[in-house]
N, C-alpha and C positions, 0 to 999 in steps of 0.2 A: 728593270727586273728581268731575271733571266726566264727563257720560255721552258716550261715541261718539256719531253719529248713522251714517247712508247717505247718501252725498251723492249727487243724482244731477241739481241742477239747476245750468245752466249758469253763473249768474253765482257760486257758491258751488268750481267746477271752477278756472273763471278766475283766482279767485283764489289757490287752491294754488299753480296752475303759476305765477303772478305771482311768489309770496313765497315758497314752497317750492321749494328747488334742492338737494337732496341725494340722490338717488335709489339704496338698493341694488336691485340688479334680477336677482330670482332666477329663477335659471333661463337665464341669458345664456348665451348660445349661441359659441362662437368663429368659426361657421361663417358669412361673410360674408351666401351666403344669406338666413338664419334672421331671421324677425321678429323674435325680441328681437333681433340683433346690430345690423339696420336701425332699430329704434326707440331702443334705446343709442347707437347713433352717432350720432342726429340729436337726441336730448336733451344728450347732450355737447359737439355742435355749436354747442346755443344755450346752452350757459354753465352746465349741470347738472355739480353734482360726481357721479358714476356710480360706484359701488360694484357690482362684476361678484360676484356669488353662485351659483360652480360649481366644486363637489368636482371636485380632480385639475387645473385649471388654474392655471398661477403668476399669469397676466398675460391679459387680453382688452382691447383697443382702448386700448393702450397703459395700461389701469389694473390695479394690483395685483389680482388675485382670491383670494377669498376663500371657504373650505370652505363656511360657515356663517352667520347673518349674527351670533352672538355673537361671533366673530373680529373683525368692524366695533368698531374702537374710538372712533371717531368721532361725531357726531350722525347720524344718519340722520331727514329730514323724511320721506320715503315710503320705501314697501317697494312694488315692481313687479312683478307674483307673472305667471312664465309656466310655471304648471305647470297640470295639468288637475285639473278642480274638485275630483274627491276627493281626489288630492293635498293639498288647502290647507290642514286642520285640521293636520298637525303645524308647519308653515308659521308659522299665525298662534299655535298656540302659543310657538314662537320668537319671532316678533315681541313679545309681550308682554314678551321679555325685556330688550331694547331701545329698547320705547316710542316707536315712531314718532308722527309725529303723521296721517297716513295711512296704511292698508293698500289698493293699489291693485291689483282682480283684473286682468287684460286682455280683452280682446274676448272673447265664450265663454267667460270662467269667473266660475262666480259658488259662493257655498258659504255657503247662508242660515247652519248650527248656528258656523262661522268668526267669519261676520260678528259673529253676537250675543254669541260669547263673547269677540270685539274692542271693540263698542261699550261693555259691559259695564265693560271695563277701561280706556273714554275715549278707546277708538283710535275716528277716523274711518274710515270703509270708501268704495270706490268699486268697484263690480264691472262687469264687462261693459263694457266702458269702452277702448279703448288710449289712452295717454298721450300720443302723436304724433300720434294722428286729434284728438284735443283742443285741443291746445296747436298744431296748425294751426291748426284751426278758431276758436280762441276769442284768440289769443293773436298776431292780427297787425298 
């Protein structure tokens, strides 16, 4: 099995966002407000399938939501994680259970013991990162 890495350099970013389009985004927010709701909508905008990841919601930005992300019965390319750092360990235990091919922290979170027990299991990691500031930046 091949090892994860950390990605954190930019021509290796660009590429995800290129080729990867599937994004559950946990922790989506309904609240127009709220940075996930503003970074989901504008990942949706440019042609992401978005998987909304928030117990108690039927539906966020017109997509089905979903408790958990083992309820996703579809491919998920990334997991979009906006919860705070300690949060993340039961997080990316889930994830392993659907095998992303990135686990992406957002801006301010990052969760080194996560990370290594994701790369471990072949998952790519990107922490400290938003996916909007990126795919602006890298991706016009």
């Amino acid at each position: 099995m091949k090892k994860g890495k950390i990605i954190t350099d930019d021509s290796s970013i660009k590429e995800i966002l290129e080729k990867k389009k599937s994004i559950a985004i946990l922790g989506l927010s309904p609240k127009p407000e709220r940075d996930s709701n503003k970074v989901a909508k504008y990942m949706k905008k440019h042609d992401y399938k978005i998987f909304p990841v928030r117990p108690g919601q039927k539906e966020i930005l017109g997509e089905k939501a979903f408790a958990s992300l083992e309820e996703i019965k579809e491919s998920v390319d990334i997991i979009n994680v906006f919860r705070r750092s300690e949060q993340i360990m039961p997080h990316a235990k889930e994830a392993l259970q659907i095998k992303p091919h990135i686990f992406w922290m957002q801006l301010g979170i990052e969760n080194q013991e996560a990370a290594q027990m994701l790369i471990s299991a072949g998952i790519d990691v990107i922490m400290d990162k938003c996916i909007k500031i990126e795919h602006d930046r890298l991706c016009k």
